[in-house]
C-alpha positions as CSV (number, residue, x, y, z in Angstrom):
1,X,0.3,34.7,16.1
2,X,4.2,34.2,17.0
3,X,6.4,33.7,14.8
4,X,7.8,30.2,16.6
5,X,3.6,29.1,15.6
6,X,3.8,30.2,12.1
7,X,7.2,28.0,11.4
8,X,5.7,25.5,13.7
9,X,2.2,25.0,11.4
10,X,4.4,25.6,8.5
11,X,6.7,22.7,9.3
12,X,3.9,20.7,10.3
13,X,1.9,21.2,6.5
14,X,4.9,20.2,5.0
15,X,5.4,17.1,6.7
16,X,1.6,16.3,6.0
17,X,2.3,16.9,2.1
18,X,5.7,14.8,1.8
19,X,3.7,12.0,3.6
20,X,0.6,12.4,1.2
21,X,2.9,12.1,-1.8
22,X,5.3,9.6,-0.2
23,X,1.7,7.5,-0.2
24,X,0.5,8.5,-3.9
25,X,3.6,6.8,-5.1
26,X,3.5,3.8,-3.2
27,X,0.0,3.5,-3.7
28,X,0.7,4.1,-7.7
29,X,3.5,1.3,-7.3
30,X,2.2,-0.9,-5.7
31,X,-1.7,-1.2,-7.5
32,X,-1.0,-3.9,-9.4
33,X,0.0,-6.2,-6.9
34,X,-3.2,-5.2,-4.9
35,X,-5.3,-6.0,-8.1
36,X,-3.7,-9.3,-8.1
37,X,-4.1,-10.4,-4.6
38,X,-7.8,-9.1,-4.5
39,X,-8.7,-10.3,-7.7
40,X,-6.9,-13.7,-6.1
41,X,-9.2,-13.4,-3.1
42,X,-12.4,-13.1,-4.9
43,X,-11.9,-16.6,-6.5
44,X,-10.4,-18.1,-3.5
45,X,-13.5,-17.2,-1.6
46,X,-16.0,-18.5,-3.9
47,X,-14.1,-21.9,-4.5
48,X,-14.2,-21.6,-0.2
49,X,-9.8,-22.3,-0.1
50,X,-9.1,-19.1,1.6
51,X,-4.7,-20.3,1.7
52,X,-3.1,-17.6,-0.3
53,X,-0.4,-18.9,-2.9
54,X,1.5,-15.7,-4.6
55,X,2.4,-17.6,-7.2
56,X,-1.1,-18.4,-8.6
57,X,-1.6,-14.8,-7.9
58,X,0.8,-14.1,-10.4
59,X,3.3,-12.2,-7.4
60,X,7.0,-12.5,-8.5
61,X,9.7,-12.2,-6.3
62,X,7.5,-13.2,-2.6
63,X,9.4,-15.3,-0.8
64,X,8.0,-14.1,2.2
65,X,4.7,-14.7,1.7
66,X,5.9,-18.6,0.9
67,X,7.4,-19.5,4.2
């Protein structure tokens, strides 16, 4: 193999690793808001009022999601 292949795949494996971390730690920070909107779904769906409200999912600081 060249050498301009072996810094090419080398390059490439570590941008494939930062990006697997750089989504470990979002998906470490951001669990417990995904536990709270799915455990907010599961009771929304039986009750059969699918609106989502962030503040009865216990969600601080989601404006966006209120507009």
């Amino acid at each position: 193999m060249h050498r301009q292949n072996k810094i090419a795949w080398a390059l490439g494996d570590l941008g494939v690793g930062l990006m697997a971390w750089v989504n470990i730690i979002a998906i470490l920070l951001l669990g417990n808001v995904t536990l709270k909107v799915w455990k907010d779904y599961k009771l929304k769906k039986k009750s059969g009022n699918m609106y989502f409200n962030s503040k009865e999912a216990g969600i601080k600081n989601a404006d966006f999601w209120e507009k």
